[in-house]
C-alpha positions in Angstrom: 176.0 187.8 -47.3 173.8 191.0 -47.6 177.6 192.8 -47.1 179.1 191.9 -50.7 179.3 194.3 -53.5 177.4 194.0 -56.5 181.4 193.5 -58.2 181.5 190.9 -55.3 178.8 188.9 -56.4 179.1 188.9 -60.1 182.6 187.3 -59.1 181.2 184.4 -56.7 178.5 183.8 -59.7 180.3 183.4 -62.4 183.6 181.7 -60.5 180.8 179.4 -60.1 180.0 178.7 -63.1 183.6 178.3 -64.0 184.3 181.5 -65.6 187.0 184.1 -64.8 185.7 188.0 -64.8 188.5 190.8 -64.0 189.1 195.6 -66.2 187.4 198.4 -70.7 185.6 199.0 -74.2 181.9 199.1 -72.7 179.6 196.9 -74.8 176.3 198.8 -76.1 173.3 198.1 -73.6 171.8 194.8 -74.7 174.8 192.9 -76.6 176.5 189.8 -75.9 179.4 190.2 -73.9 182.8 189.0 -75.1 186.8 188.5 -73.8 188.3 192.2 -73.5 184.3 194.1 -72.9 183.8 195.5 -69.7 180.8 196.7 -67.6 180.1 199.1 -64.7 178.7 197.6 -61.7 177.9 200.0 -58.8 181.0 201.8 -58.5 183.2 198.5 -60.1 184.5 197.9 -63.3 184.5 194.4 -64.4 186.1 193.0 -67.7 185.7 189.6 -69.5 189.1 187.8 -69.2 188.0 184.3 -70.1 184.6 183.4 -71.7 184.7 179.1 -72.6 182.0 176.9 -72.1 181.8 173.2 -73.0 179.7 172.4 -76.1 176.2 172.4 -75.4 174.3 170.1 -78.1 170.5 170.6 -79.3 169.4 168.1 -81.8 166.3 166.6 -83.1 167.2 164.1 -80.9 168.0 165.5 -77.6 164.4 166.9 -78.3 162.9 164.0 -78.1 164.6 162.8 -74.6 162.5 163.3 -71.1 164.2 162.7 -68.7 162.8 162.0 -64.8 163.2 164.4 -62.2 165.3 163.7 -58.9 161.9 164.9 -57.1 159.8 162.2 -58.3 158.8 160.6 -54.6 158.4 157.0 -56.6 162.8 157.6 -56.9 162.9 158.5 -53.7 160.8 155.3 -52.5 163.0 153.4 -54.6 166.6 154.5 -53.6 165.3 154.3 -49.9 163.5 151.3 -49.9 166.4 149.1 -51.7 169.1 151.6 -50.2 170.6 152.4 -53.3 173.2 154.5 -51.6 174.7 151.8 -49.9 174.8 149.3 -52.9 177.0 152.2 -54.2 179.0 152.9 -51.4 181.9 150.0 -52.1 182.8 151.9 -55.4 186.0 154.0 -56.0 184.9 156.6 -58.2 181.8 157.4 -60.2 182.0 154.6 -63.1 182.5 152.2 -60.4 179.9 153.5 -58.5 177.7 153.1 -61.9 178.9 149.6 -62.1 178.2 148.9 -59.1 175.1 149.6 -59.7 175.1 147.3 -62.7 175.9 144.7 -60.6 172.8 144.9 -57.8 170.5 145.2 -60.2 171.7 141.9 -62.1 171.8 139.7 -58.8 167.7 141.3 -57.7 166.4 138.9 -60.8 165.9 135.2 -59.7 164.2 133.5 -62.7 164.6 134.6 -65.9 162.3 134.1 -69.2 159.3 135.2 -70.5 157.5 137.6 -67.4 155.1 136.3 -65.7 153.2 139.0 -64.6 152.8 142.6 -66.2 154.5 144.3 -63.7 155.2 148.3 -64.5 157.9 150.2 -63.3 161.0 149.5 -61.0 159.2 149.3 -58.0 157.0 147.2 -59.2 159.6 144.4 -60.8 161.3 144.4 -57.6 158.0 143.8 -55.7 157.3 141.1 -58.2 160.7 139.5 -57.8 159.9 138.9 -54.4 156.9 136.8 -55.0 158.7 134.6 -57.3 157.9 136.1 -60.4 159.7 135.5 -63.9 161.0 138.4 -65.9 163.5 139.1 -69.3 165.9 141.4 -70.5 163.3 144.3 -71.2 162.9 144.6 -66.8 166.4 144.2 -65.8 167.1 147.6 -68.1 164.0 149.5 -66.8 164.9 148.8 -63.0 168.5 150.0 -64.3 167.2 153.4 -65.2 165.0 154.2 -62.7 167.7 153.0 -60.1 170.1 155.3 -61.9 167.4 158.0 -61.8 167.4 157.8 -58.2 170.9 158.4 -57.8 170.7 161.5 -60.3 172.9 159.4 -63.2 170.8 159.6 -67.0 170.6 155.9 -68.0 168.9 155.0 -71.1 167.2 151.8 -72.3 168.2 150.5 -75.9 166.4 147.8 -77.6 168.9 145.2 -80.2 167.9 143.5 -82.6 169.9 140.7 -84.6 169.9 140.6 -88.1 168.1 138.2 -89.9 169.7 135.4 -92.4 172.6 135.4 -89.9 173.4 131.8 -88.2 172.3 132.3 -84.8 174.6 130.1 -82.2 172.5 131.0 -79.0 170.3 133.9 -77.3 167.9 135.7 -78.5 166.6 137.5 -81.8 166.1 140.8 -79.8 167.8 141.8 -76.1 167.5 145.0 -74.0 170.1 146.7 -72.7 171.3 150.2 -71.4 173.5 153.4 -71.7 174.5 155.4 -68.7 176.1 158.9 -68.9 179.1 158.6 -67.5 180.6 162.2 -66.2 183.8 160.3 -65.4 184.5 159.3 -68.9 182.6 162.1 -70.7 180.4 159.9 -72.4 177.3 156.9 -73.4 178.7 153.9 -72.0 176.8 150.7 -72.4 176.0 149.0 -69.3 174.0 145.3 -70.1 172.3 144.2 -66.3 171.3 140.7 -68.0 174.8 140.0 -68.7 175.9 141.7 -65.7 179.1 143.5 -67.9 179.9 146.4 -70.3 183.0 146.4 -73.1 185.8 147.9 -73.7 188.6 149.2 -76.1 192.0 150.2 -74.8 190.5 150.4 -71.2 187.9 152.8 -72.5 184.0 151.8 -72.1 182.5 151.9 -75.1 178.9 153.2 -76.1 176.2 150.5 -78.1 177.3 151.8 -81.3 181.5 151.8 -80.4 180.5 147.9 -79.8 178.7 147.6 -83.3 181.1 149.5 -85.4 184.3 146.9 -83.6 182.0 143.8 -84.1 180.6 144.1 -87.6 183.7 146.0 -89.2 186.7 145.2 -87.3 186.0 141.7 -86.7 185.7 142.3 -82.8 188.8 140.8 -81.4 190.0 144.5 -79.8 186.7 144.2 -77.9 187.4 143.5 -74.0 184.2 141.8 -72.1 184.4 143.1 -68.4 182.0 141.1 -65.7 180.8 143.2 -62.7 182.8 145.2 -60.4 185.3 142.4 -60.3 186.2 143.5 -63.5 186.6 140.1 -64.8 187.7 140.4 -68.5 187.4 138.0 -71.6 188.0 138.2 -75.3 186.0 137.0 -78.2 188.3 134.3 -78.6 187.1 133.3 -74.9 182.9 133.3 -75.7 180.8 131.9 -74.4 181.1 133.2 -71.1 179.1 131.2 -68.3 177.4 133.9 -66.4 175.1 132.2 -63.6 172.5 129.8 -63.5 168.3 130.2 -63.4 165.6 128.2 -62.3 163.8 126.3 -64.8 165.8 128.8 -66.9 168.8 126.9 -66.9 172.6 128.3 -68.0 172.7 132.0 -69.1 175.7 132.7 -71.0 177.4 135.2 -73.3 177.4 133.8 -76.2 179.4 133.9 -79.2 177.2 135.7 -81.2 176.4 137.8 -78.4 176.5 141.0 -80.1 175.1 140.4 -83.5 172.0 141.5 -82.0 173.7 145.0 -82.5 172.6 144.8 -86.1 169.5 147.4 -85.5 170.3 149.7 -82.1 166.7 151.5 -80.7 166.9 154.3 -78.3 164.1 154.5 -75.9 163.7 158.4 -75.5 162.6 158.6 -72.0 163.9 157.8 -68.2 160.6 158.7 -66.2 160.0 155.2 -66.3 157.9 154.9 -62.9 155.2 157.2 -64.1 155.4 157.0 -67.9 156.7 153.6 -69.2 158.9 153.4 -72.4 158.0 156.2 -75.1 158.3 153.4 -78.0 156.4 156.2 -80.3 159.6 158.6 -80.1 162.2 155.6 -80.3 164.3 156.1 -83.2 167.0 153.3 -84.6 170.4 153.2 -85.8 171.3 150.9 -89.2 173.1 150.7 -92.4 173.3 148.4 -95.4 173.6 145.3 -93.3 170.5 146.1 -92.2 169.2 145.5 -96.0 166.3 143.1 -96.7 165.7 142.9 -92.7 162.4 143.6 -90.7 162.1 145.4 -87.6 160.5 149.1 -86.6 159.8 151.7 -89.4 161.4 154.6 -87.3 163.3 157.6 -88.0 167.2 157.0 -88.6 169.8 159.9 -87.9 171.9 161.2 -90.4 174.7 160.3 -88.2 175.2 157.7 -86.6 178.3 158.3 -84.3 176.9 161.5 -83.3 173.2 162.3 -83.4 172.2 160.1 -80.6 175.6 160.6 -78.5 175.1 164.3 -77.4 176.6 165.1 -74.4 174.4 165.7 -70.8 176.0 168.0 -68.0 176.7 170.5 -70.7 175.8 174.4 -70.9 175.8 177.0 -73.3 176.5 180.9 -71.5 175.6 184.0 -72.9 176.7 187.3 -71.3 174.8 190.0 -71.7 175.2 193.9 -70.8 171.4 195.1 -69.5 170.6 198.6 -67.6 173.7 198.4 -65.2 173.8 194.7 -65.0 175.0 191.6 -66.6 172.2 189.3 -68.0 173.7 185.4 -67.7 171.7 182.8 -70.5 172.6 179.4 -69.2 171.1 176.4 -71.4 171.6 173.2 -70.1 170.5 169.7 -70.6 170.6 167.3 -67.7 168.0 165.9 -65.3 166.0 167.8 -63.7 166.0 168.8 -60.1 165.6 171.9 -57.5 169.7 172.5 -57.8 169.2 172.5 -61.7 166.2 174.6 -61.9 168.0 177.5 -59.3 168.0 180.7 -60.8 171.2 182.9 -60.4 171.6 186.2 -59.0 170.9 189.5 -61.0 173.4 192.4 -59.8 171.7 195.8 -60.4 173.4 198.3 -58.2 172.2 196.4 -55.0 169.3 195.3 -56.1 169.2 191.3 -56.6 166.3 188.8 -58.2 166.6 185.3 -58.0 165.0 183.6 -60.2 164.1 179.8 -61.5 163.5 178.0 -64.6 160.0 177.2 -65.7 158.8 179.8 -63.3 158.1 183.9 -64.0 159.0 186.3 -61.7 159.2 190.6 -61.6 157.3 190.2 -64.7 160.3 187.9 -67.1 160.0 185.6 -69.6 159.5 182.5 -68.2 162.1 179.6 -69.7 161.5 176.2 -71.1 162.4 173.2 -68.1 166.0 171.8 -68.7 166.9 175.8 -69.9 167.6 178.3 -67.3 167.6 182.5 -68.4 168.5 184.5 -65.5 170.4 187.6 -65.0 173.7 188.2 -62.8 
């Protein structure tokens, strides 16, 4: 390793991050790189063919987001203990893998209703399950996240709520449900545990407000209803679906008014749900005019709709920059946190080389902000 050039490693570095360096025009010390600038690196010449990252997206919202770390020991407990791994294992590819997922965490509940017990975080649901405790909606989507956690997937919880004045057939006024990042489909895909099922349009899963925009303005009939990892489908046509049976509970279906409880969508801002519970004081909601004349949280409502709450996780945004001899990288990123996410990259100076980590200082530079790495190649 100690044996490559400094032109060597600026090459494995960036070819990592999925860039292509190659040979003039040398930038003034300090600017941002660009296609066509070049640098000297030890006795090298490198030049910027091809400069493209994916868009990286800082709102108001992401802002508000924590997200849990893949080194909180309660996630390791948790995908040990219930052997999370293995639950996944039957699945083809990621989204199956996620539904999967879906799936275990549906068939864990025995009795559903009201809880029974005030039972905090996944662990302890699960633990509560066992001794015959009750539980709703609300648990099934928090032993979702913090099972997705585990397995380093970003799943959020959303609370629903139905609109008022509207002739309820069956269900609930409110429900809780989830939305999983899904790298696979490059997107927030809804993923309901209760119901055991997610939709779809044209074979595409569809995020909570894809499902209210088809159900409230398009009628809903080019909405797909897909059970489990059997991938059992129905129409609206075909509601209620029967879903299973519960103890004292009796028949849980999907009803035909299922999703007017999409009237007012809630995005819990959080996924550290083993140490923190649900930040309800940062939630914010997504309505419109149907929403007129009804009830429910006073919280802040983005602009837009479609957008503000859908940015994208995975993504980074790169700056090159020409510094004393070497190239500085800037890498932004928002995802979940962990040891390969925090890693510093390489500075090439001559042959001198710093590693360096986010949310830590080193040779005396700037420390960055967790989730944002600075570092130097």
């Amino acid at each position: 390793m100690n044996s490559r050039s400094p032109f060597q490693w600026l090459s494995v570095i960036l070819s990592l991050l999925g860039r292509s360096l190659l040979g003039d025009n040398a930038p003034p010390d300090g600017s941002l790189l660009k296609p066509g600038d070049s640098v000297v690196l030890g006795d090298r010449q490198a030049t910027v063919r091809v400069l493209s990252s994916l868009a990286y997206v800082e709102n108001e919202y992401t802002k508000r987001f924590r997200f849990d770390s893949l080194e909180n020991p309660k996630l390791k407990e948790l995908r040990d203990r219930h052997r999370l791994t293995e639950v996944i294992a039957p699945g083809h590819d990621e989204f199956d893998q996620q539904v999967c997922l879906m799936a275990w965490t549906h068939h864990q509940f025995k009795k559903l209703g009201w809880p029974s017990t005030n039972a905090q975080g996944a662990l302890e649901i699960l633990q509560s399950i066992d001794d015959g405790q009750t539980f709703f909606c609300a648990q099934f989507a928090e032993v979702l996240v913090s099972a997705a956690a585990s397995l380093g997937w970003v799943d959020r919880s959303l609370a629903l709520r139905r609109l008022q004045g509207v002739a309820q057939v069956g269900g609930s006024t409110e429900h809780s449900t989830t939305e999983i990042w899904s790298n696979q489909h490059r997107k927030w895909v809804m993923l309901d545990p209760t119901s055991n099922l997610y939709l779809e349009k044209n074979g595409v899963p569809l995020n909570a407000f894809e499902i209210r925009e088809e159900w409230f303005y398009r009628g809903g009939t080019n909405l797909v209803f897909v059970i489990g990892p059997e991938r059992k489908k129905y129409r609206k046509s075909e509601l209620p679906i029967f879903r299973r049976s519960f103890a004292e509970f009796g028949d849980q279906t999907v009803s035909p008014d299922e999703l007017d409880k999409y009237g007012f969508i809630g995005y819990l801002p959080n996924t550290d749900l083993l140490g923190s519970g649900y930040d309800y004081g940062k939630m914010f909601i997504v309505k419109d005019s149907r929403c007129n004349g009804n009830q429910w949280h006073v919280r802040t409502v983005p602009t837009y709709s479609a957008t503000d709450p859908y940015f994208p996780l995975g993504q980074a945004a790169l700056n090159l920059r020409a510094e004393d001899g070497s190239v500085r990288v800037a890498l932004k990123t928002l995802t979940q946190t962990s040891s390969a996410t925090r890693s510093g990259l390489t500075q090439v100076s001559g042959s001198r080389r710093v590693r360096r980590s986010s949310g830590r200082c080193t040779s005396g530079r700037t420390c960055s902000k967790p989730g944002q790495s600075t570092s130097s190649a």
